[in-house]
C-alpha positions as CSV (number, residue, x, y, z in Angstrom):
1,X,-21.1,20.1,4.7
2,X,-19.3,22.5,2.2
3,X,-16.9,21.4,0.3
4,X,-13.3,22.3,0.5
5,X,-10.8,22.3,-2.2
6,X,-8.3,20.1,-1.7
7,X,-5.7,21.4,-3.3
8,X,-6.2,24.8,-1.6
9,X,-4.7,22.8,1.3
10,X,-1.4,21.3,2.3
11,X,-0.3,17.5,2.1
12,X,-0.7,16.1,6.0
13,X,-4.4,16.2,5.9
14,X,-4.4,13.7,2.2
15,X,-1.6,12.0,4.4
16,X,-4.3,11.5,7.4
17,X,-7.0,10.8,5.6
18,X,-4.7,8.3,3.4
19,X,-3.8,6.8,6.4
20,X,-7.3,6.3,7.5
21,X,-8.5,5.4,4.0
22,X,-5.8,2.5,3.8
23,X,-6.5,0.7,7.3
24,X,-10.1,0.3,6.5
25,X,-9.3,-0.9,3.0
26,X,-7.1,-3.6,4.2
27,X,-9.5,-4.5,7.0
28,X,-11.9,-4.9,4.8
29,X,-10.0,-7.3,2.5
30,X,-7.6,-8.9,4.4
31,X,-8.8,-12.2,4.3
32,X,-8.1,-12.2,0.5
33,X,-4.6,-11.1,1.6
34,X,-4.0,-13.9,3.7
35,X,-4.9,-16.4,0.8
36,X,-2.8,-15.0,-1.7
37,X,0.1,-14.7,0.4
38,X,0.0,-18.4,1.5
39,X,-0.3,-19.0,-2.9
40,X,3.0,-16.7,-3.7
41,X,5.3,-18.8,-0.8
42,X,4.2,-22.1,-1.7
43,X,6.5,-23.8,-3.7
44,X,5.1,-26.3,-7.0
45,X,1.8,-24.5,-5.9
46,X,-0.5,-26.7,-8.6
47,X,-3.6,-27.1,-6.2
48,X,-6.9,-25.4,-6.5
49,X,-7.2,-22.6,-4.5
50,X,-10.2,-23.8,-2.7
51,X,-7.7,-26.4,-1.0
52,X,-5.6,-23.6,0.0
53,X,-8.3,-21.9,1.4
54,X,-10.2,-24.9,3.5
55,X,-6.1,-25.4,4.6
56,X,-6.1,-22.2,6.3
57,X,-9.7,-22.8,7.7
58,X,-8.9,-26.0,9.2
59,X,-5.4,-25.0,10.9
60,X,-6.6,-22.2,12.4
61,X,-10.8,-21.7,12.1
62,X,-11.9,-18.5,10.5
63,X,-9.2,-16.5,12.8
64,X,-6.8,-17.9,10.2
65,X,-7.4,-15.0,7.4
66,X,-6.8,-12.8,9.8
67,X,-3.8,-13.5,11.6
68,X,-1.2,-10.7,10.6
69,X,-4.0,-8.1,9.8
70,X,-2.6,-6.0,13.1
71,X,0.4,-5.6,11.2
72,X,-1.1,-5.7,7.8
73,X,-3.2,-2.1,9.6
74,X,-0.3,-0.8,10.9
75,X,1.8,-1.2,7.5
76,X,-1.2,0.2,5.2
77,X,-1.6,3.4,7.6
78,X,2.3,4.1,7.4
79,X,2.6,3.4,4.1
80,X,-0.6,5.6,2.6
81,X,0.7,8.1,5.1
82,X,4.0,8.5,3.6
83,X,3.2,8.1,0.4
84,X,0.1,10.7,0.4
85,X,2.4,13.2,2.3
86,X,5.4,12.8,-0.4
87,X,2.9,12.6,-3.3
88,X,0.8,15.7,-1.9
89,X,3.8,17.7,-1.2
90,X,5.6,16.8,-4.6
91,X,2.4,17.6,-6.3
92,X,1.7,20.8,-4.3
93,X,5.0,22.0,-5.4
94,X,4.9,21.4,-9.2
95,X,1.6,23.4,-9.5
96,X,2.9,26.3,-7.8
97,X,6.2,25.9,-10.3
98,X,3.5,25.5,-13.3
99,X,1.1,27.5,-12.0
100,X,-1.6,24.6,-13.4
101,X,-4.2,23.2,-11.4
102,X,-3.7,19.8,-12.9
103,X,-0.7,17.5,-12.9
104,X,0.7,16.3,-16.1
105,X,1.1,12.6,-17.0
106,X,5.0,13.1,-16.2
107,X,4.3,14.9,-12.4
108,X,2.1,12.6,-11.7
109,X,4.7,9.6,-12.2
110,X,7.5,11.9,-10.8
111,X,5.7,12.7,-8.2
112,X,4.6,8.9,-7.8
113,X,8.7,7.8,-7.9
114,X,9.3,10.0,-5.1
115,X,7.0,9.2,-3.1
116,X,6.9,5.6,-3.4
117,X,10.8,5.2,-2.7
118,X,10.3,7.0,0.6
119,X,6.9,4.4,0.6
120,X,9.3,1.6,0.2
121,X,11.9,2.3,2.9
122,X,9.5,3.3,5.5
123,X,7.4,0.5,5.7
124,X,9.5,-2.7,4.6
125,X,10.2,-3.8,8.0
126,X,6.1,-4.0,8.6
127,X,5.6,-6.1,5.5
128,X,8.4,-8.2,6.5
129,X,6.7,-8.6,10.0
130,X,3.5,-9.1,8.3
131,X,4.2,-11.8,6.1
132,X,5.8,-14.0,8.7
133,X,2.7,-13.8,10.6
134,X,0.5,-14.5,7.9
135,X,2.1,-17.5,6.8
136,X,3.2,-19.2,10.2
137,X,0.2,-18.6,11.6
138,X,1.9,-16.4,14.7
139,X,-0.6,-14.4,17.3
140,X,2.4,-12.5,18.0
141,X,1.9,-8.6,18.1
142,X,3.8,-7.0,15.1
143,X,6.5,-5.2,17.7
144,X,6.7,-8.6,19.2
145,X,7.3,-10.2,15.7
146,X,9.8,-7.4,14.7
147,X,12.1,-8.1,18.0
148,X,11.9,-11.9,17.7
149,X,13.1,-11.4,13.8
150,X,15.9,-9.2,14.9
151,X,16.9,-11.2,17.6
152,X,16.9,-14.6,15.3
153,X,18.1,-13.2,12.2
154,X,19.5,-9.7,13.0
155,X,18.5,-6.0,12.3
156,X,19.1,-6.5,8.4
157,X,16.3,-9.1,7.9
158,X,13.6,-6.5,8.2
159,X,15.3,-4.8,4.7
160,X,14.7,-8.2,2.7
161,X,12.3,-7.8,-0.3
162,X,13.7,-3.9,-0.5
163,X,14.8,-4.3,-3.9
164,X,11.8,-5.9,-5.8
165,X,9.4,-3.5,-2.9
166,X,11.8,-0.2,-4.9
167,X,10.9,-2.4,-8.1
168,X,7.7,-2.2,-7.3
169,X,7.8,2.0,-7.0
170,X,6.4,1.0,-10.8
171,X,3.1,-0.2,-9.1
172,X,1.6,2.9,-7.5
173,X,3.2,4.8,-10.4
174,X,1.0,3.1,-12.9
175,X,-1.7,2.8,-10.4
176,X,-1.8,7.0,-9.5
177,X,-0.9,8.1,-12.8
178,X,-4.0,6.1,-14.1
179,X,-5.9,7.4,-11.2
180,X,-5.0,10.9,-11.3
181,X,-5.4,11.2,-15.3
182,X,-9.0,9.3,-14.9
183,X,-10.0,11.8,-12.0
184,X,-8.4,15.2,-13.8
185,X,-10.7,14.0,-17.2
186,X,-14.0,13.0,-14.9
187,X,-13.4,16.7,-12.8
188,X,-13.2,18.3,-16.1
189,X,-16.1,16.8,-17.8
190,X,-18.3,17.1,-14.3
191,X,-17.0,20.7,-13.8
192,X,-16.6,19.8,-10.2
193,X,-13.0,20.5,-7.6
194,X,-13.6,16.9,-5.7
195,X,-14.4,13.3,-6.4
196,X,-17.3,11.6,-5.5
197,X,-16.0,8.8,-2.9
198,X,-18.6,6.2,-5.8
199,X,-16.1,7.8,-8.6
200,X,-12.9,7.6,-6.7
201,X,-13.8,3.6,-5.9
202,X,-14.4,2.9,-9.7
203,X,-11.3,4.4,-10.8
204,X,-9.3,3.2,-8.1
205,X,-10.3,-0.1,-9.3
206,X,-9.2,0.6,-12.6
207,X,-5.5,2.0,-11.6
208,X,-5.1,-0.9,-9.6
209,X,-6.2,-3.4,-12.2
210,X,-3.5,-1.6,-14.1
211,X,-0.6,-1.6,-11.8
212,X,-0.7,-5.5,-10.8
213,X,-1.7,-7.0,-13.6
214,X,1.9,-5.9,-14.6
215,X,4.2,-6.0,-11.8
216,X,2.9,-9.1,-10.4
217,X,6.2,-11.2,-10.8
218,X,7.9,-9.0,-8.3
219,X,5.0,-9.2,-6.2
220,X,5.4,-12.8,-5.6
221,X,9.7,-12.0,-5.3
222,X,8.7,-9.6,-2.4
223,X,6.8,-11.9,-0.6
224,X,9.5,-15.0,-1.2
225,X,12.3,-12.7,0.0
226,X,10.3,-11.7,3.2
227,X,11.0,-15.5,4.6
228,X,14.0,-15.7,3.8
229,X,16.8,-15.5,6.7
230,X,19.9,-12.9,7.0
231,X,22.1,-15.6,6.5
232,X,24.6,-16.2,3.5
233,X,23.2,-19.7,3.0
234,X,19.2,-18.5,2.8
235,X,20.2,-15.6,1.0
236,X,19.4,-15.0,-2.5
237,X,19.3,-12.2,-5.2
238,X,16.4,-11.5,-7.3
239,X,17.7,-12.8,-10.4
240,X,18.6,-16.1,-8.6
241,X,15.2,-16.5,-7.0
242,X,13.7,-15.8,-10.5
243,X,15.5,-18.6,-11.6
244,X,14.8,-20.9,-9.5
245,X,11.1,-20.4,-8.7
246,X,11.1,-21.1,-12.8
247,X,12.8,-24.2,-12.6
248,X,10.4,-25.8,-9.9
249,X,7.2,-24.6,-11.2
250,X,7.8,-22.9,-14.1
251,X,6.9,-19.4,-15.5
252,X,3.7,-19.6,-14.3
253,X,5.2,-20.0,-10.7
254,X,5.9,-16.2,-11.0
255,X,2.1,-15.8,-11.0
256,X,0.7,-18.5,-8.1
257,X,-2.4,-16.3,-6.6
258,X,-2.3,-13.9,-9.4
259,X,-6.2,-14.4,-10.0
260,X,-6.8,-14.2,-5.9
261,X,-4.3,-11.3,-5.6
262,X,-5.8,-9.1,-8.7
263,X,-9.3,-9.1,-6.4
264,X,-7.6,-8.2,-3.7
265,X,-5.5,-5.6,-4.7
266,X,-8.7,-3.8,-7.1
267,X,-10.7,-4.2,-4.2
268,X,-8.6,-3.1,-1.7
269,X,-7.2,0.1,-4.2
270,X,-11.0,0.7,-4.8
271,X,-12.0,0.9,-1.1
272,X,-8.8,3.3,0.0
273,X,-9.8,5.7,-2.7
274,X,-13.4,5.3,-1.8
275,X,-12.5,6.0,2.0
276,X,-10.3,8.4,1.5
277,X,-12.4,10.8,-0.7
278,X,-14.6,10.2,2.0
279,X,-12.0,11.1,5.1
280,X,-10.3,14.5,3.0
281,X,-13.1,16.5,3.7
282,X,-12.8,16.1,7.6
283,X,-9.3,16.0,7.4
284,X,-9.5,19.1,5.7
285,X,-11.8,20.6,8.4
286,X,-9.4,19.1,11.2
287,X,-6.0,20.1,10.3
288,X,-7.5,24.5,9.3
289,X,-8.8,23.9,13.0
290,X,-6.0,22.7,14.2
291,X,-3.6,25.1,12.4
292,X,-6.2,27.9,13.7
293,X,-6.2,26.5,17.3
294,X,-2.2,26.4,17.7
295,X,-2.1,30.5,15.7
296,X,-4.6,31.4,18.5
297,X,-2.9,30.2,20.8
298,X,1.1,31.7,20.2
299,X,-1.1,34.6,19.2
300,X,-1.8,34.6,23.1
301,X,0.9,33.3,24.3
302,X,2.8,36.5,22.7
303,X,0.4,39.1,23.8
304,X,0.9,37.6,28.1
C-alpha cells in the first residue's frame, strides 16, 4: 500500500483514525484502569495493591476490571476524535500561515490548549459516567448511567471534575508536544513523511511518561470530584479537596495508584499512537474516496 502524506490531507481522517486508535488502546488496558481508579477514590488508601486487586476479583470475578469499559470506549473514541480533529485543524492552519512543514514547540502546545479545552468539555459527562460504573460495580449501559445520574443528582453532575479535567489540558500538552518534537526529529533523521506504527508506540510511551508523571495530583482530583453529588453539602472546590485528601492521608494521598496508573496511561498512550499510525493510512484512503464518491456524485446530480 503506498503511502500517503498525512499532512497533504485534512483533519477528520487523524480524527477517525484517532478515534479508532483510542478505543482499542483503552480495550486493551482497561483492566489497569479499573485498578487505579478504585486506588485514587479510596480514602487512607495504605494497602498493597495486590489487595485491591484480589478485592475487585472476588466482588465481581474477572468481569470486575471491566465493568465501565463500554463507557471507558465510548469516552476514548469521543475524546481522541475531538481532540485529533481540533489538534489536526489547528495544526493544518499554522503551516499554511508559516508555510513550514513542521510545527514549532509553541504550535504544537497552542495547538494542544485548543484542542484539549474542546477535549475537556465534550467528553466530561462520559468520564463522569464511567467512573461511577467502575467504582460501584454497575452493569448499567453508559446512557443508562447518564439518565439515572441526572435524574438523582441533576444535569450539572455530569460537569463535576471540569475544572481539574481543563487543569489537566497540561497533560496532552506535555504529552503531544513531546510526541510531536520526538516524531519531527526521528522523520528528519529517517528522511521519511510518516511514522512507523513500532516508532509512534515508543514515543508515545515517552510523552505519556511525561505528561502523568506530572499532573498526577489533578488526576486523582478528577476522579474524587466525579463521585461527588450536585449538592451544596457534597460539594467541594479543588483547593478544599486538596486539603483535605492531605489531612487524611497525607501528600502522598495525592498520588494513591500513581505506580498502577503510570502503566496504564504509557501503555495505553503507547498503543493509541501505535494504532493510530496504523488506522491514518486507511483513513486517509477512506475519507479521498469518500470526498471523491460525494464530488461524483453532485457532479451528476448537476448534469440530470
Amino acid at each position: 500500500m503506498s503511502e500517503i502524506n498525512p499532512n497533504d490531507v485534512d483533519e477528520l481522517a487523524h480524527a477517525i483514525a484517532g478515534s479508532l486508535g483510542g478505543a482499542a488502546s483503552i480495550a486493551v488496558t482497561y483492566p489497569l484502569v479499573t485498578i487505579t481508579t478504585n486506588l485514587q477514590t479510596k480514602e487512607n488508601e495504605a494497602r498493597p495493591k495486590l489487595e485491591t486487586i484480589k478485592e475487585i476479583y472476588n466482588k465481581n470475578g474477572i468481569i470486575g476490571y471491566f465493568l465501565g469499559l463500554e463507557s471507558a470506549v465510548y469516552g476514548m473514541a469521543t475524546t481522541n476524535f475531538v481532540y485529533y480533529y481540533f489538534y489536526e485543524w489547528c495544526a493544518k492552519t499554522a503551516r499554511t500561515l508559516t508555510t513550514k512543514q513542521y510545527l514549532s514547540t509553541w504550535e504544537s502546545i497552542l495547538a494542544s490548549t485548543i484542542a484539549g479545552s474542546m477535549t475537556a468539555v465534550a467528553s466530561n459527562p462520559i468520564w463522569v459516567a464511567n467512573t461511577r460504573m467502575t467504582v460501584a460495580k454497575s452493569n448499567h449501559s453508559t446512557l443508562r448511567t447518564v439518565i439515572d445520574i441526572v435524574k438523582t443528582d441533576g444535569p450539572l453532575t455530569l460537569l463535576n471534575g471540569l475544572k481539574p479535567a481543563l487543569v489537566l489540558v497540561s497533560n496532552p500538552i506535555i504529552q503531544y508536544t513531546v510526541y510531536e518534537q520526538l516524531k519531527n526529529l526521528v522523520l528528519r533523521l529517517q528522511r521519511k513523511k510518516v511514522l512507523s506504527p513500532s516508532w509512534a508506540f515508543l514515543l508515545g510511551a515517552i510523552g505519556k511518561l511525561a505528561a502523568t508523571g506530572t499532573t498526577y495530583p489533578y488526576i486523582t482530583l478528577k476522579t474524587r470530584m466525579h463521585l461527588m453529588q450536585n449538592d451544596p453539602k457534597h460539594q467541594k472546590s479543588m483547593w478544599s479537596l486538596i486539603v483535605e485528601i492531605v489531612k487524611k492521608d497525607g501528600v502522598s494521598g495525592l498520588y494513591n495508584g500513581v505506580a498502577v496508573k503510570l502503566v496504564q496511561s504509557i501503555m495505553t498512550a503507547a498503543f493509541l499512537f501505535f494504532f493510530k499510525e496504523g488506522f491514518i493510512q486507511w483513513s486517509l484512503k477512506f475519507i479521498k474516496l469518500l470526498r471523491s464518491v460525494t464530488k461524483s456524485n453532485k457532479k451528476n446530480t448537476l448534469s440530470i
